[in-house]
Each structure stands twice: as structure tokens, then as C-alpha cells.
Residue frames relative to the residue before (quaternion, step in Angstrom):
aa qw qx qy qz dx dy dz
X 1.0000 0.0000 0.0000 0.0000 0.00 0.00 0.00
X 0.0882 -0.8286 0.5166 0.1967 3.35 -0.57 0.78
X 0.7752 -0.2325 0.2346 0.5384 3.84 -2.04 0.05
X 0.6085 0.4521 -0.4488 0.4732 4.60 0.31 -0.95
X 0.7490 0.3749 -0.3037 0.4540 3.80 -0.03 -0.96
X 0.6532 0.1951 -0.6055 0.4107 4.19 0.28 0.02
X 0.7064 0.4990 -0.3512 0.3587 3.88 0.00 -0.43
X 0.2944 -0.6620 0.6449 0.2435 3.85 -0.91 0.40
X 0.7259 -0.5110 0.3868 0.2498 3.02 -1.41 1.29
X 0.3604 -0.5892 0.6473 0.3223 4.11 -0.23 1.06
X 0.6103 0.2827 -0.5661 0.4766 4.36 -0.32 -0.63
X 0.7746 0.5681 -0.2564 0.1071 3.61 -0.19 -0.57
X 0.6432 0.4336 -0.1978 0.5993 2.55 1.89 -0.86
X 0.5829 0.4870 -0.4225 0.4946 3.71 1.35 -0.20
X 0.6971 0.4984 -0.2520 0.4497 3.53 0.99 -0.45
X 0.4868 0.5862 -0.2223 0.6082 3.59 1.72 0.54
X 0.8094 0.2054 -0.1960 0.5140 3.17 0.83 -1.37
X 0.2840 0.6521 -0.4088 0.5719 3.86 1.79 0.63
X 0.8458 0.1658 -0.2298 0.4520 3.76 0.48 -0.62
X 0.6696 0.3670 -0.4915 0.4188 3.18 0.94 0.23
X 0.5310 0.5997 -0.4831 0.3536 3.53 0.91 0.20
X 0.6822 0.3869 -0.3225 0.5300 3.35 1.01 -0.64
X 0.8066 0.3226 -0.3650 0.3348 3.56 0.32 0.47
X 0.3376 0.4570 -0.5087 0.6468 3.27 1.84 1.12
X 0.5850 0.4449 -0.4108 0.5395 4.03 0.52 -0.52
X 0.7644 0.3314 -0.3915 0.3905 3.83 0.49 -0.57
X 0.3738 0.6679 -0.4362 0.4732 3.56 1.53 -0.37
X 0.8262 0.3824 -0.2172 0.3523 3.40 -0.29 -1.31
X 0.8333 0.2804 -0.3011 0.3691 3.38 0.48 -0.62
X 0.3910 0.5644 -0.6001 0.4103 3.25 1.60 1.05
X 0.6248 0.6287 -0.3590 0.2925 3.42 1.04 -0.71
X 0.5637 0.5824 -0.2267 0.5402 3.28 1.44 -1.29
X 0.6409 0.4898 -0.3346 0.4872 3.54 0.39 -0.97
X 0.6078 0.6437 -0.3506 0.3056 3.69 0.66 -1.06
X 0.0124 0.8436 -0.4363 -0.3127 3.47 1.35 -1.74
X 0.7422 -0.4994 0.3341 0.2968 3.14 -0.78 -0.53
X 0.3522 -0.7312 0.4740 0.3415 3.57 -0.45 1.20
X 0.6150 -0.6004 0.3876 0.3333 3.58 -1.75 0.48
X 0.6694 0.4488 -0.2738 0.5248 3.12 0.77 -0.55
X 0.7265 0.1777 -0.5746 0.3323 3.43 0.52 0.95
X 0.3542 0.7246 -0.4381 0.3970 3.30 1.76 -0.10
X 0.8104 0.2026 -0.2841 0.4706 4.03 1.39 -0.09
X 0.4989 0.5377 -0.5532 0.3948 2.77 1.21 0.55
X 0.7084 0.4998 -0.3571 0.3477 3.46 0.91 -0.26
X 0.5179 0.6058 -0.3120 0.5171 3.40 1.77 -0.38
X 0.4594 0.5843 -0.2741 0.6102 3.56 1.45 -0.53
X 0.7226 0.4618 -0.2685 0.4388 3.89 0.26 -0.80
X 0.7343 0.4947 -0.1392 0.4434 2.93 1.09 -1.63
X 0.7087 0.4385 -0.2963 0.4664 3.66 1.25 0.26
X 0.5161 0.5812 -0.2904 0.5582 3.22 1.48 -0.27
X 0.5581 0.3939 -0.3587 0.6361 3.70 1.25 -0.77
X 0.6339 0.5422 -0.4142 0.3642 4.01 0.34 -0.59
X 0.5507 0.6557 -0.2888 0.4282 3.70 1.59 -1.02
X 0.8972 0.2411 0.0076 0.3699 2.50 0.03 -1.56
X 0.6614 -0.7073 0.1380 0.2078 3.59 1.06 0.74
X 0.5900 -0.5154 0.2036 0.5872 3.61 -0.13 -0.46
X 0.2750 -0.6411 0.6750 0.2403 3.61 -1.03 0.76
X 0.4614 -0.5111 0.6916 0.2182 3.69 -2.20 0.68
X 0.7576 -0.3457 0.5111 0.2128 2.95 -1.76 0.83
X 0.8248 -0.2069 0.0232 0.5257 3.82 -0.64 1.09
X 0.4423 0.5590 -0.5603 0.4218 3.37 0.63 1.26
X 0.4709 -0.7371 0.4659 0.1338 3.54 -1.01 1.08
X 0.2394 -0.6741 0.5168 0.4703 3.28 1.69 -1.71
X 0.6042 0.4327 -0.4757 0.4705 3.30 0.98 0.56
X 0.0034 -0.8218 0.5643 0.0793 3.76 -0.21 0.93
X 0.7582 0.5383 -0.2112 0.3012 3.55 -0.91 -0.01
């Protein structure tokens, strides 16, 4: 076996990691495209008022004191 057969061809392996980028790039912008469902878009508006209630929280505090 010679020094060409332990290594894959560098064109090849850039021409591999070319198709799998473009089909994690096509992944994602189905995901992006997808948006968000409503029902978490209020659950998170729901969250996001309950943090508004209840005021600012400290740095490594739970709100459980004592």
C-alpha cells in the first residue's frame, strides 16, 4: 500500500465536505422557513409576563430563599 492509498484525495474530501455543507444549509433553512408554532409563540409570551410579575431575579438565585 503506498503514501496515495492511506490519505483520501484533499479534492475529495473538500468536495464531500461542499455537499454536506449544502445540505445542512438546506436543513436549516427548512427549519427557519418552518417558524414557529402558535402555541409556543404563547407559551412563551405567557413566560415572558410572569418574568414581568414577578420582577428582577439575582444572579444564582432560584427565588427560593431560606
Amino acid at each position: 500500500m503506498n503514501k496515495s492509498d492511506d490519505k483520501p484525495d484533499a479534492q475529495a474530501v473538500k468536495s464531500r465536505q461542499r455537499v454536506i455543507g449544502a445540505r445542512l444549509q438546506a436543513v436549516y433553512d427548512d427549519v427557519v422557513r418552518q417558524g414557529v408554532p402558535d402555541d409556543f409563540e404563547q407559551m412563551l409570551a405567557a413566560l415572558d409576563e410572569l418574568d414581568d410579575q414577578s420582577g428582577p431575579v439575582k444572579n444564582g438565585s432560584n427565588g427560593n430563599e431560606g
